[in-house]
C-alpha positions in Angstrom: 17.9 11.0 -6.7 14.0 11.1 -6.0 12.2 9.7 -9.1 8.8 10.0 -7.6 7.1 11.2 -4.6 3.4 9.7 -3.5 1.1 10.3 -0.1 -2.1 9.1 0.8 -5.2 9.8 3.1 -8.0 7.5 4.1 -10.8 8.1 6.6 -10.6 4.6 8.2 -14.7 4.7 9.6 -15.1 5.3 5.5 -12.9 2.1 5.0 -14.7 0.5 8.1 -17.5 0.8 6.4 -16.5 -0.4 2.7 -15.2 -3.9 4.2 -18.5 -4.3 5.9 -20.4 -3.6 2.5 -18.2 -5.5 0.3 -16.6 -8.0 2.7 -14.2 -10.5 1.6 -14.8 -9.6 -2.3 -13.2 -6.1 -1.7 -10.3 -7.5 0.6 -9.3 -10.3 -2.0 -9.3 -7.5 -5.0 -7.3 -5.2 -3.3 -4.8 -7.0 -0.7 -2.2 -9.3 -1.0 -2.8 -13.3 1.1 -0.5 -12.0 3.4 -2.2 -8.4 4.3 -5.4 -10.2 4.9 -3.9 -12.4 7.7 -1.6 -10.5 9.1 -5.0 -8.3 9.6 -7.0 -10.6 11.2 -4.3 -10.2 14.2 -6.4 -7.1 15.2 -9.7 -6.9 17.0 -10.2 -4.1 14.7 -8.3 -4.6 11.5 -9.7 -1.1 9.4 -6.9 1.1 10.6 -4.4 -1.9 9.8 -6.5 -2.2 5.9 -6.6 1.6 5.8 -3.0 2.3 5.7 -2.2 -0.1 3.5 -4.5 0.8 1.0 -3.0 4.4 1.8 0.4 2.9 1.1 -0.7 1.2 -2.7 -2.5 4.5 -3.4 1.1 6.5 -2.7 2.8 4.0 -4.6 0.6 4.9 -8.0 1.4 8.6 -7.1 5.2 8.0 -6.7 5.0 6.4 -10.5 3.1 9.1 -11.5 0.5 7.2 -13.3 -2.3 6.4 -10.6 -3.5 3.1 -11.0 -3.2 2.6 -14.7 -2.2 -0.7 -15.8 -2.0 -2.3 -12.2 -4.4 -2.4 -9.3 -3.9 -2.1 -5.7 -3.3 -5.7 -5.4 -0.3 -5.6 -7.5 1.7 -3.8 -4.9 2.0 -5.9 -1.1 2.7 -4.0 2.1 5.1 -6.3 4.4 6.3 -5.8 7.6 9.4 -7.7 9.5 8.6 -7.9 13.4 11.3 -5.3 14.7 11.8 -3.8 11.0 9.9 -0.6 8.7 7.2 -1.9 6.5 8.9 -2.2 2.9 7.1 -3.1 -0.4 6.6 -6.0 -2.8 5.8 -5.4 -6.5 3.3 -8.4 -8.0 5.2 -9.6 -11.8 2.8 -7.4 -13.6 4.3 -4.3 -11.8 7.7 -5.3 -12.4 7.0 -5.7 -16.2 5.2 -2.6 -16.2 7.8 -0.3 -14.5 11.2 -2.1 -15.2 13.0 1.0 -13.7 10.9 0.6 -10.6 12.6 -1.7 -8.0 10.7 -2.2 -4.6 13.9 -2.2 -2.8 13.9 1.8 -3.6 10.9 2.6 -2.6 10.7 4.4 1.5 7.7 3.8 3.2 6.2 5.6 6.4 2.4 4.6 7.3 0.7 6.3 10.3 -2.6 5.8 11.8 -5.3 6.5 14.4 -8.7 6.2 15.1 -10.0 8.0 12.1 -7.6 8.3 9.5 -4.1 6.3 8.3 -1.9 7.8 5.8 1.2 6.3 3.6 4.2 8.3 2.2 6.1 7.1 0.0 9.3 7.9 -1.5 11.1 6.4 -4.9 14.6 7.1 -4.7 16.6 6.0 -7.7 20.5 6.0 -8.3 21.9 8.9 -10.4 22.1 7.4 -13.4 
């Protein structure tokens, strides 16, 4: 059964732009240790940050609450070389949404030179 249903858009020059301005105070607020490496693989890492900030954004949309109680940190894009991106929920998330599993959540990111997008689908057994 869907529970919850969540896309995202972001203009990555827009994003480009908010890391230059804000640097590593913005990455460290809103990404996970891991993101943050694993995006200093790229000569360009904006499209990389971009769709996984599209990806957290989907996520609050899929609970249906936006961001309220958590922040974008609290939810970790992670990626298996060979495998689909999957999600990891931070403690607070997890106390916040006990019904909420990361396990069911789908994820599908896609981007290109100006814009990355995230969908996300929470699919829940019948109860």
């Amino acid at each position: 059964m869907i529970a919850g249903l969540g896309v995202d858009l972001v203009e990555v020059e827009r994003f480009r732009r908010i890391c230059g301005r804000y640097g590593d105070r913005f990455l460290k607020k809103n990404f996970g240790e891991s993101e943050i490496k694993e995006s200093k693989r790229f000569v360009d890492p904006a499209p990389f940050l971009a769709a996984r900030f599209a990806a957290k954004e989907a996520v609050s949309k899929a609970l249906g609450t936006g961001f309220t109680g958590f922040g974008p940190k609290d939810v970790i894009v992670k990626r298996q070389k060979g495998e689909p991106p999957y999600l990891e929920f931070s403690q607070k998330l997890k106390t916040l949404f006990p019904a909420a599993d990361a396990k069911d959540f789908m994820l599908s990111l896609s981007h290109e030179k100006q814009a990355a997008v995230a969908m996300v689908i929470w699919c829940r057994k019948s109860a």
